[in-house]
C-alpha positions in Angstrom: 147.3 95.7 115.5 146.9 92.5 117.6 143.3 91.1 117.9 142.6 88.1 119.5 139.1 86.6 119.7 138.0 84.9 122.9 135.4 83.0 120.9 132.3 84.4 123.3 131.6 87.4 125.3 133.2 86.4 128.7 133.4 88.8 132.1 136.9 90.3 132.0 138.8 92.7 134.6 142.6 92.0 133.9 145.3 91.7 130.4 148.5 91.5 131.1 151.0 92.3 128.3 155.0 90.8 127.6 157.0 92.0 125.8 160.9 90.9 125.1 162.8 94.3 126.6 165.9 94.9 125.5 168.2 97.5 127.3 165.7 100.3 128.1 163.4 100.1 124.9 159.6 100.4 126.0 156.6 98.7 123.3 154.2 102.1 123.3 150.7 100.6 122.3 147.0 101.0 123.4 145.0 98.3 124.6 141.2 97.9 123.5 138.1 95.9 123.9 135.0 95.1 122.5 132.0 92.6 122.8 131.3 92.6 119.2 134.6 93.3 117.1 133.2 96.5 115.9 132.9 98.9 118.4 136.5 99.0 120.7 137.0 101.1 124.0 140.4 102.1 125.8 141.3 100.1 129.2 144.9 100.7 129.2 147.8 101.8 127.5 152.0 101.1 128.0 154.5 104.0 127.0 158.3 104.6 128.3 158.2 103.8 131.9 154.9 101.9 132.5 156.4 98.1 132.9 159.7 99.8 135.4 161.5 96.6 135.3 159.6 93.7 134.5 159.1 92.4 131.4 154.9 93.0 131.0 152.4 95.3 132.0 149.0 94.8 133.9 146.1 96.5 133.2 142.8 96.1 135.6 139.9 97.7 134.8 136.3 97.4 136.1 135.2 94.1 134.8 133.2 93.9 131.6 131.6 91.5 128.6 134.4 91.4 126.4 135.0 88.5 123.5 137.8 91.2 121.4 141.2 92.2 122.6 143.0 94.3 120.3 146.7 96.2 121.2 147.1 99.0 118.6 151.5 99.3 118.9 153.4 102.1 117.9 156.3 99.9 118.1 159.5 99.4 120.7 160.9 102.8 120.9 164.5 102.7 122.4 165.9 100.1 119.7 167.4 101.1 116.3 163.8 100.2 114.3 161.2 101.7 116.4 158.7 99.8 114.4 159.1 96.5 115.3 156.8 95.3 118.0 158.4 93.1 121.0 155.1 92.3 122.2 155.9 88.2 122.6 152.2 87.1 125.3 148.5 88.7 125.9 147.2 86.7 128.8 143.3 87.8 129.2 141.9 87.1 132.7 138.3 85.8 132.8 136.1 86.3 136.0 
């Protein structure tokens, strides 16, 4: 897991994930938020597929308080050793 702490509650709508693709590996994770660091909800998810050929994914979502992102990876399937992440940038749009 991947949390990163915006430091206050701030409106947010859009995250955009990288990741470093290699071939046709795909980063499978879920990505959460949460305006106190205890209780997370879903706004997006990546599996095989979801970033075609670019190297990130966006995810928009109806905008809401949020001071926690967290992506919970299952790792980059396609490679040898599907556990290592190749997550490399979480950019976290504030409204």
């Amino acid at each position: 897991e991947i949390t990163v702490d915006l430091g206050r509650a701030q409106a947010v709508a859009r995250v955009v994930v990288h990741e470093t693709s290699v071939g046709k590996s795909h980063e499978i994770y879920e990505l959460l938020v949460s305006r106190d660091g205890k209780a997370f909800e879903q706004v997006g998810s990546a599996k095989k597929g979801s970033r075609g050929d670019a190297t990130f994914v966006t995810h928009a979502f109806d905008a809401r308080e949020v001071r926690y992102v967290r992506i919970a990876t299952h790792g980059c399937h396609g490679l040898t050793f599907p556990s290592f992440s190749r997550l490399t940038e979480v950019q976290v749009f504030v409204k």
